[in-house]
N, C-alpha and C positions, 0 to 999 in steps of 0.2 A: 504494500500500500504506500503512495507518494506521501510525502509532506504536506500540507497547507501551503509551502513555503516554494516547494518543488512545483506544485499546481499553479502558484498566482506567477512564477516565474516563467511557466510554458504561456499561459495565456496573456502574459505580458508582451512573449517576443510573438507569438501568432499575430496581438493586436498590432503590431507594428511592422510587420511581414504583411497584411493585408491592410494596413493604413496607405507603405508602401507603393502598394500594386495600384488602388484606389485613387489615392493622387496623383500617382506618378512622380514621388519622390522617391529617391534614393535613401537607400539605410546601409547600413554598416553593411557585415559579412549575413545573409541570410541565415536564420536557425536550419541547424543541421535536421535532416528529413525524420532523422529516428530520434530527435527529440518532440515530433508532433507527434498526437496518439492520432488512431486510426480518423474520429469526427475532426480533427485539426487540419487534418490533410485533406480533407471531404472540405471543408471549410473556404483552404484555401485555394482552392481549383475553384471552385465555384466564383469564388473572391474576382480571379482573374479571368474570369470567362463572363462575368458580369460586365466587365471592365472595360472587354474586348468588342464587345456586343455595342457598347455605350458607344466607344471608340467609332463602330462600323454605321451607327446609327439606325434608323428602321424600325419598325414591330419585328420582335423574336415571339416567337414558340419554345417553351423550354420545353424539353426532352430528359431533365437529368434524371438517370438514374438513382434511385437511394441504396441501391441494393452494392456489400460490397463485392468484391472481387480477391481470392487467391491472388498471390503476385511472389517474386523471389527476390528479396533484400540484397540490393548492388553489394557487393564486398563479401555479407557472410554467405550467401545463399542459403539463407534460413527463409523459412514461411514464412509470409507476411500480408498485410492489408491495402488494398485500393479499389477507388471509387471512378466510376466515370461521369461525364455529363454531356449532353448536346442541344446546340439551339440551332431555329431552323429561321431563314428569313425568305419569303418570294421577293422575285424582284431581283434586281441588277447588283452587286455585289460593292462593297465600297470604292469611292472614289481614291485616287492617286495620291492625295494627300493623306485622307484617311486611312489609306495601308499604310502610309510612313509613319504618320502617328501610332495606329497599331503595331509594327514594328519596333517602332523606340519605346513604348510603353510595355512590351513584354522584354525588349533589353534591360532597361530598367531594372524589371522586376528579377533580372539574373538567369534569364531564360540564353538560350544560344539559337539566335533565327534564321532561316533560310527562306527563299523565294522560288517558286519555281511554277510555269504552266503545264497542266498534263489534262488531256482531253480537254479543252477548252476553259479549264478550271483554273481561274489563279489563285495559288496554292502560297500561304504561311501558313510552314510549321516551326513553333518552336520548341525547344527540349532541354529540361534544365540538366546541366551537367553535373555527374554522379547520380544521378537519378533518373534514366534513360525512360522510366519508365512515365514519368512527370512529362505529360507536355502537353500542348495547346496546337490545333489542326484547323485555320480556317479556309474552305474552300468556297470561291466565289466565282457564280457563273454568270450568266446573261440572265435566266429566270429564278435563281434559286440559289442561297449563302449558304453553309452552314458549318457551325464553330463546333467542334469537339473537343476534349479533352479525357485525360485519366491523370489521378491526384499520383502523390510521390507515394510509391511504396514503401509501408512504415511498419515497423513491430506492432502486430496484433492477432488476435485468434479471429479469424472469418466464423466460427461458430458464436462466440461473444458480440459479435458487429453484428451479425444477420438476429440477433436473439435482440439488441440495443435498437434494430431497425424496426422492428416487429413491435418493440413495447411504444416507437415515439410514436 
């Protein structure tokens, strides 16, 4: 069992990991992925997919799943906890600036971004590093956008999460 002390200091650096992401300020070194608990990291996906979304402008459709996900912890490859999310937008995909903005707002946030078209789709993905599994997907078409993600792979029991999901 944590501290009181271990607890207000996770949810200190979360609030400040998604103040972050939300403003588009810069913070120190990001809290390290296995010190979010499983809803932390469910949190902060969400965090920056809201962000993203904001970023692209438009009506979204959220999609996100609550349900977690099995995943393998970068480094030990022990069992571990992640979430996914997606939103969906009709309609023309952001404009030239508003991908630059989306771009530098998920640098920011310590993400590593890439650009590319495929099938007619133009495609930001980013990916945070050491945590391959963390990353943010938007593809934007002529009739139809849409932003996915899956949170960082963190220490937890998928039986405990799906049991935590089921009682919220």
């Amino acid at each position: 069992m944590r501290s009181a002390h271990q607890a207000f200091v996770r949810r200190a650096a979360l609030a400040v990991v998604v103040l972050a992401v939300v403003t588009g300020c810069s913070t120190p070194a990001p809290v390290a992925d296995s010190e979010l608990s499983p809803l932390e990291s469910q949190q902060a996906l969400f965090a920056v997919l809201d962000e993203t979304q904001r970023a692209a402008g438009g009506e979204w459709e959220t999609q996100d799943s609550p349900s977690p996900r099995p995943c393998t912890l970068p480094g030990s490859g022990d069992d571990g906890v992640t979430f996914s999310g997606r939103r969906l937008r009709d309609g023309v995909g952001p404009s030239a600036d508003e991908t630059d903005a989306i771009v530098a707002g998920l640098e920011k946030a310590g993400f590593e971004v890439g650009r590319e078209t495929v099938g007619g789709f133009d495609n930001v993905r980013a990916v945070m590093p050491g945590n391959g599994s963390y990353y943010v997907l938007l593809e934007a078409g002529t009739n139809v956008t849409a932003l996915s993600g899956q949170a960082a792979c963190v220490p937890g029991d998928i039986i405990e999460e799906l049991q935590r999901v089921k009682d919220s």
